[in-house]
N, C-alpha and C positions, 0 to 999 in steps of 0.2 A: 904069299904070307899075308894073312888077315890082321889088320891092326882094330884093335876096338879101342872106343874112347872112351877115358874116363866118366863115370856117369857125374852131374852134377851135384855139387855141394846142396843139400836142401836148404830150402831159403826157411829164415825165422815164420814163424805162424803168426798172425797180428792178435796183438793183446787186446781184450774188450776195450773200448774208448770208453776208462770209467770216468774220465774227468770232464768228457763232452757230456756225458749223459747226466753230469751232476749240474753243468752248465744248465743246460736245456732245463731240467728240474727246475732249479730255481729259478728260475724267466717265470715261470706259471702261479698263481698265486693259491696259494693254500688256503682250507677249509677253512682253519681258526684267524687266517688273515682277512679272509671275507667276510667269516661274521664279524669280525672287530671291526671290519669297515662299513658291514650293515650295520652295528650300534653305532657306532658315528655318525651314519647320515641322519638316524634317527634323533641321536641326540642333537645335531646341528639344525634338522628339520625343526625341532623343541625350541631350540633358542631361538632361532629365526622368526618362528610364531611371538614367541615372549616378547622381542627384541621390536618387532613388529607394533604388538598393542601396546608396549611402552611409549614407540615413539607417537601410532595414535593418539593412544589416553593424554598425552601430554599436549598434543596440537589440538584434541578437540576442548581438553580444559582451556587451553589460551584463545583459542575461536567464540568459545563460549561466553568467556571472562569479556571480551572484547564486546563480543553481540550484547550481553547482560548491559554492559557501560552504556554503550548507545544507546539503547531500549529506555533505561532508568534517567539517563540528561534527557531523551524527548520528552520523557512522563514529567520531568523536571520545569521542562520548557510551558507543556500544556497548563499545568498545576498552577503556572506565574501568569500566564495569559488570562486565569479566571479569574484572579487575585485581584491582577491592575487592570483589566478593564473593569472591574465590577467597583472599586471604588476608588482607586487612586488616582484614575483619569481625570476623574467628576471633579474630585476636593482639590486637585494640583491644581485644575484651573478658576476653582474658586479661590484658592492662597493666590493667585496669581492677581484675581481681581481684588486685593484686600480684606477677604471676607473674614471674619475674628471668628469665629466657629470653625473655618476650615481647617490650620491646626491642629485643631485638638479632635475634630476627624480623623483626619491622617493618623495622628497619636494613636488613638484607638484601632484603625485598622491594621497598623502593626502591631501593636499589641497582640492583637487577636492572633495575625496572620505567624507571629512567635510563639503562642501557645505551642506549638511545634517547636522543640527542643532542638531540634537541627537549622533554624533560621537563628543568623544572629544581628545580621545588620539588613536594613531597607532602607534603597536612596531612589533618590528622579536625578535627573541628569537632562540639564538642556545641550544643547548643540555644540555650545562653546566651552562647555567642560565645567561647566558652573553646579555647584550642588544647590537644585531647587528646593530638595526635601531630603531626610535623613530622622531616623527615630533621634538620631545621636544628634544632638540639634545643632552642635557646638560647630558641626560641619557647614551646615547652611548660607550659601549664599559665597563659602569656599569656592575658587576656582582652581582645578586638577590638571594635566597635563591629558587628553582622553583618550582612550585608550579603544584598540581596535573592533572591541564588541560595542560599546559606545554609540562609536561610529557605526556600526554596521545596524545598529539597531533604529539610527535614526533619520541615517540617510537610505542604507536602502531596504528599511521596514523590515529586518530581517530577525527572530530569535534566536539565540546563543545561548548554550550551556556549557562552561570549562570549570577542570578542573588546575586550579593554580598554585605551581610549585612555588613560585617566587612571589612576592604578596608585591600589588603597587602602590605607590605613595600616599592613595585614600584610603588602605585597609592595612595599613601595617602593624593598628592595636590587633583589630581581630586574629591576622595571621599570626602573633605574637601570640596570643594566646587560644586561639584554635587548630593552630596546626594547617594544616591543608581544608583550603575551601572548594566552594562550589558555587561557582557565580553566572545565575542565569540575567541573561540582560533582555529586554521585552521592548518593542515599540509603544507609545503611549500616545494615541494621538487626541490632544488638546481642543477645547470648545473653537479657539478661535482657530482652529488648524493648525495647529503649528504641532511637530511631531517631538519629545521627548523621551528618553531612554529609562525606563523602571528598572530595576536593579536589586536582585535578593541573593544576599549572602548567608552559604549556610555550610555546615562542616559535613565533610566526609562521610560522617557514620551511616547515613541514610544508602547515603551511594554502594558503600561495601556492603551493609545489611543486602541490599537491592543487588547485587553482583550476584552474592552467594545463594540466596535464594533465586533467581536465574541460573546460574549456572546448574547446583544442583537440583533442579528439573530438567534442564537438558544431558548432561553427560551421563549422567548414571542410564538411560536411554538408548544415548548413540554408543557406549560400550557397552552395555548390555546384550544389543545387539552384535558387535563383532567379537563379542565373548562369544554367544551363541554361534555363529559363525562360524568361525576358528573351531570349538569344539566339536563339529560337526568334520568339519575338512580333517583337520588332524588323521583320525582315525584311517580316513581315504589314502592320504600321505604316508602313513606306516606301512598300511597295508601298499602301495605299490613301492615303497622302498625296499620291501622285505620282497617282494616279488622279484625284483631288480637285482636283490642278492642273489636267488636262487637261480635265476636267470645266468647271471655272471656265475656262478657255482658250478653248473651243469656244463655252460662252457667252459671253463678250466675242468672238468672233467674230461669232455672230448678232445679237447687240446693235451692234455696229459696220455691220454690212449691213442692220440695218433700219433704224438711224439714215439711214445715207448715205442708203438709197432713200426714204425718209420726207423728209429735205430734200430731194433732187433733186423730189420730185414736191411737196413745198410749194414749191420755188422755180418748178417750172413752172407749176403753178396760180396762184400768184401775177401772173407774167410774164403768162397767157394774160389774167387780168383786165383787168393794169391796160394791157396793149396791145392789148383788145380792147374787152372789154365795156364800163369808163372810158372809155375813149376815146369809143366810141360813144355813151354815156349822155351825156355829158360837150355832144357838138356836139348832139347832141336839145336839149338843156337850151339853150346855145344858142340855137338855132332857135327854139325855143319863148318865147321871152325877145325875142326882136329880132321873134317875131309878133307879142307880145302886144304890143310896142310900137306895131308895126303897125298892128294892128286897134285899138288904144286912141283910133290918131290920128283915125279916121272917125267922123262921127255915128253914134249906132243902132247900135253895135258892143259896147256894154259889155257884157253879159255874154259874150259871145264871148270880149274881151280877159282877163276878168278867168276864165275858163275856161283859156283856155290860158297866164294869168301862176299858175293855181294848179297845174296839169298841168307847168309849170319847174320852178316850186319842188319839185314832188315828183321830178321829174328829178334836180334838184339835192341833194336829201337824200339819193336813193338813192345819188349819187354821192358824197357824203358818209359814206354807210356801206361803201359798197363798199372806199374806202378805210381807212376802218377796219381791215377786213375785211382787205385785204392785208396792212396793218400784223402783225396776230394770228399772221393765216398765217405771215409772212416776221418772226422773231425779229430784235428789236433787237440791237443788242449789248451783248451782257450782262458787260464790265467794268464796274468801278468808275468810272469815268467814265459807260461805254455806258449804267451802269443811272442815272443822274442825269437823264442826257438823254432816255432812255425814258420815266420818269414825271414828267419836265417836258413831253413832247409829249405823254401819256396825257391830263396834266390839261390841256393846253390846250385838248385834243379834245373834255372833258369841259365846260369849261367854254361852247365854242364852240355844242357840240349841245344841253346841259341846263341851261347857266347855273349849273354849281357852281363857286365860284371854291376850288383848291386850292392851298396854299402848301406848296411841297416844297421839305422840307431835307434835303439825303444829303451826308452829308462820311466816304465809305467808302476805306478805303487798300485800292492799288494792288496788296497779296499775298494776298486773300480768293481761298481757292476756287471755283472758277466755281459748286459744287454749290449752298454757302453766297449767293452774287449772286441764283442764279434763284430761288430761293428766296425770298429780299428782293421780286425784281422781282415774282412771282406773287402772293405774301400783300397788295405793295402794289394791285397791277392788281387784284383779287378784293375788296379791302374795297373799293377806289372805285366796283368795279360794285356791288357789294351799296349805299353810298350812294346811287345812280343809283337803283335799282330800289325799296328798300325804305326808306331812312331820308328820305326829300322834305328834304334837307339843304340849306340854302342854302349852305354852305364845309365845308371839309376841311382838316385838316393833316396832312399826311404827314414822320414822319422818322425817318432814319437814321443811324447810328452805329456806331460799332465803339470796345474799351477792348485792353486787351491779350489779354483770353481771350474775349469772347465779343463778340457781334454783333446791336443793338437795331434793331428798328420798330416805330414807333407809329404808330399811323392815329386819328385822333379825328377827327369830325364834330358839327354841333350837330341832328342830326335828332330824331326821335321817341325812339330809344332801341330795345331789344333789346325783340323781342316776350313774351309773359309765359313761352313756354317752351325759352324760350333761345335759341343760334344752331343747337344740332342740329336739322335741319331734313329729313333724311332721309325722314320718313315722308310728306313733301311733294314728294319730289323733288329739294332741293337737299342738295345734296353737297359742293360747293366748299369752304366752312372745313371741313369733316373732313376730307375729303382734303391739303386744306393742313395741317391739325394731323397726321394721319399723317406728312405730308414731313417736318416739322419735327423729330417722332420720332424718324423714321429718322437725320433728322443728330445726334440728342444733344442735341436743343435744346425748348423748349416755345412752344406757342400761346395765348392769354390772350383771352378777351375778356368787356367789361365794360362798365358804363357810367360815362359819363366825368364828369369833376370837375363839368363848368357844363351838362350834359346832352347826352343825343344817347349816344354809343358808341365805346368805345375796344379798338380793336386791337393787341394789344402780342405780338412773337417776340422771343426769346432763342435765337443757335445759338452753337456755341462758335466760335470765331473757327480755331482748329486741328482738323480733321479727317482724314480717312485722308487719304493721300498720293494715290490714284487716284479721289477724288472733287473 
């Protein structure tokens, strides 16, 4: 009597993976995202320039403003040296010898020397602080506390020109009523040798007149030129920004067409599997299961029976990998939700084929970027296989989380522990955690791993929870 065995139940046909393929989509950055990030560079390149000659224009007027000052107190300084040696030297040391004429010398050479609206006061100045001479006569023969140009003028024969915010105790009319001075102090050296201090007090106005006509000959100039400059570049700058676009453009072009053809041919690969090869492995196995029962039933048949019940089970494993194997191929779906349910069927797989029992917590919100999920999902899938293969781990915890700025997974198992030279394992062949710790990189975030509190190895990512826009 012939027994045939039932034919196989047909296995489901796998659905298009439309939610991977919406993933992968949106990782790549669109047309209208990359022009709006070429107007951006361009407009930022804009301001940069602007932002640029502002802060120029502004350091060459203060340069300028600076250089103008100095320029105008030397010309200040010369001006006073032609003054007092030419006749105040002579007359100071005739006042000195009595002379009655020399007075009203002096008198008139300021006078003169005030026909210039911006002088208002002219003194001598001996050594000890004493006023030899002054138009203001009322001062003369006063003695002052003296003051550091003074000194500098008479000991070591030096010119001076300041400007002074705070008036000192011999000029506190003029300051009172001119405002800010300009006091150049001169060496004057005397018939009999002896050296005193000439002294010309005069207001500001000369000085800023003398700034502004300085500086405006220099800066309209030096920006001139880096306007020209700049207008020249600019153009260079758009043009390879815009280049830059197109560049970036063309590559998310090709990125978008090798994606597409890359799922189209992992979905068909997948499809020819599991409606072919499954299938077929699938009623072998079968077969092989309803023989072995078969041949169990007869005397004298056992190893036969138990030949073709171990020849099933390996039917049965392969079809056990195989589906696997499609799963890998054919991406889960990698939302927030999709990735919960992915490494809830990863570890049941795991548990079913190796006996590792995994308890998986993922409590991720619903606005994570797809870049930031596969990422989760891959660092988790790669520690469980690295468990399987390397740590002979009886359990697993796997979990996930997210706070407001960044995005946690921990992997802990109670295995063996990290081998003695760590997880880089490169010169061996494996790659997997570096290449996940590069991913990780790339998004801003870090990879960890270590051994864990009660033993065995802990896997710990941190990414930020906001990243680009087209990731």
């Amino acid at each position: 009597m012939t027994t045939t065995a039932p034919a196989p139940a047909p296995l489901p046909a796998p659905t298009p993976p439309v939610a991977a393929q919406a993933t992968v989509s949106a990782a790549i950055p669109l047309s209208s995202d990359l022009d709006r990030n070429v107007r951006r560079s361009i407009l930022a390149l804009v301001l940069t320039a602007c932002a640029a000659f502002a802060i120029v224009a502004t350091g060459s007027v203060a340069i300028a403003h600076r250089v103008a000052r100095e320029q105008a107190l030397a010309e200040a300084v010369r001006a006073g040296v032609a003054i007092g040696n030419a006749v105040f030297g002579r007359e100071v040391s005739a006042l000195q010898h009595h002379d009655p004429t020399a007075m009203s010398e002096l008198d008139m050479a300021a006078d003169e020397a005030k026909t210039d609206a911006s002088v208002v006061r002219i003194k001598v100045w001996s050594a000890t602080g004493q006023v030899l001479y002054s138009d203001d006569h009322r001062q003369i023969g006063k003695t002052f506390p003296i003051t550091d140009e003074v000194r500098s003028s008479v000991v070591d024969h030096q010119g001076t020109a300041i400007v002074t915010e705070e008036a000192a105790p011999d000029s506190l009319a003029e300051s009172r009523k001119f405002g800010r001075l300009v006091e150049v102090h001169l060496p004057l050296q005397l018939a009999d040798g002896t050296t005193v201090a000439f002294e010309v007090y005069s207001t500001d106005k000369w000085l800023r007149d003398s700034e502004h006509r300085l500086t405006m000959s220099i800066v309209p100039l030096a920006l001139g030129g880096l306007l020209l400059l700049m207008l020249l570049q600019l153009p260079a700058g758009v043009w390879l920004v815009r280049r830059a676009g197109r560049a970036q453009a063309e590559r998310a072009r090709l990125l978008t067409t090798a994606v597409a053809v890359s799922t189209r041919d992992r979905r068909t690969i997948a499809g020819d599997l599991h409606d072919g090869v499954i299938q077929d492995l699938a009623g072998v196995g079968y077969v092989l299961g309803a023989a072995a029962r078969k041949v169990g039933s007869d005397s004298g048949s056992g190893d036969l029976a138990r030949m073709l019940a171990s020849s099933g089970s390996a039917v049965q494993r392969a079809v056990r990998d195989l589906r696997s194997l499609v799963v890998e191929i054919r991406p889960p779906d990698l939302t927030a939700d999709g990735v919960s349910a992915a490494l809830a069927d990863l570890a049941e797989r795991l548990e079913s084929a190796h006996g590792l029992q995994v308890d998986v917590r993922v409590a991720l919100p619903d606005d994570l970027a797809p870049a930031v999920i596969a990422t989760v999902y891959r660092c988790a899938r790669e520690a469980m296989a690295n468990i399987v293969k390397h740590a002979a781990a009886r359990s697993a915890v796997v979990t996930a989380d997210a706070d407001s700025t960044r995005v946690q997974l921990t992997v802990t198992d109670d295995g063996r522990g990290l081998p003695p030279g760590g997880f880089d394992r490169r010169a061996e062949g494996h790659v997997g955690l570096t290449l996940l710790g590069d991913a990780a990189r790339d998004l801003g975030g870090v990879l960890t791993i270590g051994p864990a509190e009660l033993g065995g190895t802990r896997l710990h990512i941190e990414l930020p929870r906001r990243i680009g826009k087209n990731l």
